[in-house]
C-alpha positions in Angstrom: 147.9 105.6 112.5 146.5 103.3 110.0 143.3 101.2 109.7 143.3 97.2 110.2 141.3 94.9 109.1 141.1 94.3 113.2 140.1 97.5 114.6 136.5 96.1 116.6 135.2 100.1 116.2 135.1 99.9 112.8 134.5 95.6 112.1 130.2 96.4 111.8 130.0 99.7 110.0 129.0 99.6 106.7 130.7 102.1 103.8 127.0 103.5 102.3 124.0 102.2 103.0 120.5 103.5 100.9 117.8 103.9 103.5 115.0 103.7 101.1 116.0 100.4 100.1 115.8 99.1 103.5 112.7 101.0 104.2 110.9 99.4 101.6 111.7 96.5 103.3 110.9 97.5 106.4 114.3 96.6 107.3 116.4 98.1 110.0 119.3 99.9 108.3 122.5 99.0 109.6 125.1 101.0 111.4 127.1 102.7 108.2 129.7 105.6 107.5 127.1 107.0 105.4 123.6 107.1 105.1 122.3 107.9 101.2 118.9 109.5 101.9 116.5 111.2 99.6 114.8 114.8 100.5 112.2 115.3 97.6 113.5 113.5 94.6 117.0 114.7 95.1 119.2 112.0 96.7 122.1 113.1 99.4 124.9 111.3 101.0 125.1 112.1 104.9 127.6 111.2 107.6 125.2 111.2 110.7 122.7 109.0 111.4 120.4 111.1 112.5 119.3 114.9 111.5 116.8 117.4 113.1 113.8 118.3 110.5 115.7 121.7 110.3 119.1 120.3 109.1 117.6 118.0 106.7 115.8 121.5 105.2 118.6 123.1 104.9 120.6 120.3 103.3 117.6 119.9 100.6 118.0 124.0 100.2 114.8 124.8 101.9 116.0 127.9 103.6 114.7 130.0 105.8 113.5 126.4 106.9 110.4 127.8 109.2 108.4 128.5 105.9 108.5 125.0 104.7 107.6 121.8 106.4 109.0 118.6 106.2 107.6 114.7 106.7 108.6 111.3 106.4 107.6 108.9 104.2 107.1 105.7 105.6 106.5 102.3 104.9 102.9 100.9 103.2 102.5 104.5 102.5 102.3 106.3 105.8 103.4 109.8 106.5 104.9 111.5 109.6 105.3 115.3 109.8 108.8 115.7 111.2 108.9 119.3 113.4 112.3 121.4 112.7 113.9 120.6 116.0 112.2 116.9 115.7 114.8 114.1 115.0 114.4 112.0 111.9 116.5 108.5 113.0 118.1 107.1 109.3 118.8 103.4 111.1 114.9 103.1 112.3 112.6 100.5 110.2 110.6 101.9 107.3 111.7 105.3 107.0 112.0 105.7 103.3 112.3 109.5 102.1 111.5 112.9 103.5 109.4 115.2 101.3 108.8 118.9 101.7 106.5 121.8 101.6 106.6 125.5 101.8 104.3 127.0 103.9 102.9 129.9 102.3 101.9 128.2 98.9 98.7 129.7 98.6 100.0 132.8 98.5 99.6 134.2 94.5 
């Protein structure tokens, strides 16, 4: 079976969308194949559009990920911690980036 131009499942997804670029916006992202999002200042190309805090730890290489901790940047500056079995939505307004933290850093 071959795609159409006419197949209605596929007629509003997008190939790639950047969901910092619509964050910054404070645009809904729209539904898309991929989601390009950025974990610290490494950028990765996802095919869900959603992932646990866990899952986005472990894609960013963060592993074991209970000794780091994860948040969300938002729009205007804001920042939500995101818990490891916490979902971070990719198509809500404003999420920009994720950044990360290990836990025992004050450890010398």
């Amino acid at each position: 079976m071959t795609d159409t131009p006419n197949q209605t499942h596929d007629e509003s997804l997008h190939d790639e969308i950047d969901i910092e670029e619509y964050g910054k916006r404070g645009e809904r992202p729209p539904r898309a194949r991929r989601y390009r999002i950025r974990i610290d200042r490494e950028r990765f190309v996802v095919h869900v559009p959603h992932m646990t805090g866990r899952e986005l730890l472990v894609l960013a290489g963060k592993t074991p990920p209970e000794r780091f901790t994860i948040t969300q940047k938002l729009r205007g500056g804001a920042v939500r911690p995101l818990g490891l079995d916490q979902v971070a939505d990719f198509t809500e307004p404003g999420v920009e980036r994720f950044m990360t933290l290990p836990l025992d850093q004050t450890e010398g």
